[in-house]
C-alpha positions as CSV (number, residue, x, y, z in Angstrom):
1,X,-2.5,-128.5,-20.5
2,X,-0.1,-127.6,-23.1
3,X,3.3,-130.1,-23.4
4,X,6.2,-128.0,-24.5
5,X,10.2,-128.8,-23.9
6,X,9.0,-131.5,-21.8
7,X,7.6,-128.6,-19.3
8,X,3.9,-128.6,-18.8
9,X,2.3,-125.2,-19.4
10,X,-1.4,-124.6,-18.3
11,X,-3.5,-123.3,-21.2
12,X,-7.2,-121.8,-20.9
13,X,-9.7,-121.6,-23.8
14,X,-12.2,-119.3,-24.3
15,X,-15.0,-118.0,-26.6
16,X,-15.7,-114.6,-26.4
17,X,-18.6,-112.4,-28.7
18,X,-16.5,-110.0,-30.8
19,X,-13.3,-108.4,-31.5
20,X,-13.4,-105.8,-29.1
21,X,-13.9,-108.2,-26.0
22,X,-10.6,-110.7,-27.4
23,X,-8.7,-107.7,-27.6
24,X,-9.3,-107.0,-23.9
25,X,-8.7,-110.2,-22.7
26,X,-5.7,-110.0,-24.2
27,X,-4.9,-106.4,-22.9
28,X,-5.6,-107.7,-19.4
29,X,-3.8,-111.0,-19.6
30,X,-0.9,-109.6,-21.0
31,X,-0.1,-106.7,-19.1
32,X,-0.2,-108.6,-15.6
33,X,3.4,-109.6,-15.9
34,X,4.3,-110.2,-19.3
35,X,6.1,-107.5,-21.2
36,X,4.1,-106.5,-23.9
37,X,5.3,-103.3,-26.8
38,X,3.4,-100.0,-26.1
39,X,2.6,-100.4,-30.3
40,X,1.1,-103.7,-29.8
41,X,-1.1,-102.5,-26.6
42,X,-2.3,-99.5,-28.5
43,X,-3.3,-101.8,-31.3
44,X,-5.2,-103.9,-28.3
45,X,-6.9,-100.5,-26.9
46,X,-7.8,-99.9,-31.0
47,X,-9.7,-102.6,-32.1
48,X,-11.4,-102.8,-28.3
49,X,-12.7,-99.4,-28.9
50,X,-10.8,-97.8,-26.1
């Protein structure tokens, strides 16, 4: 768990195999409820090879 401001904030680490597959973890962590830019999903859907 991450300290910050004196509020604890849960953190997950992970190892993933390329690129493309951090890219859509990010895609799909990001869009479920934090507001993400169109410009900076694009760039997500771009280097996963969507």
């Amino acid at each position: 768990m991450v300290m910050s401001s004196q509020w604890p904030m849960p953190a997950i680490k992970a190892q993933v195999k390329s690129l493309a597959a951090e890219a859509e973890v990010f895609r799909l962590l990001n869009t479920a409820g934090s507001a993400q830019s169109a410009d900076d999903l694009a760039r997500a859907a771009e280097v996963e090879g969507r």
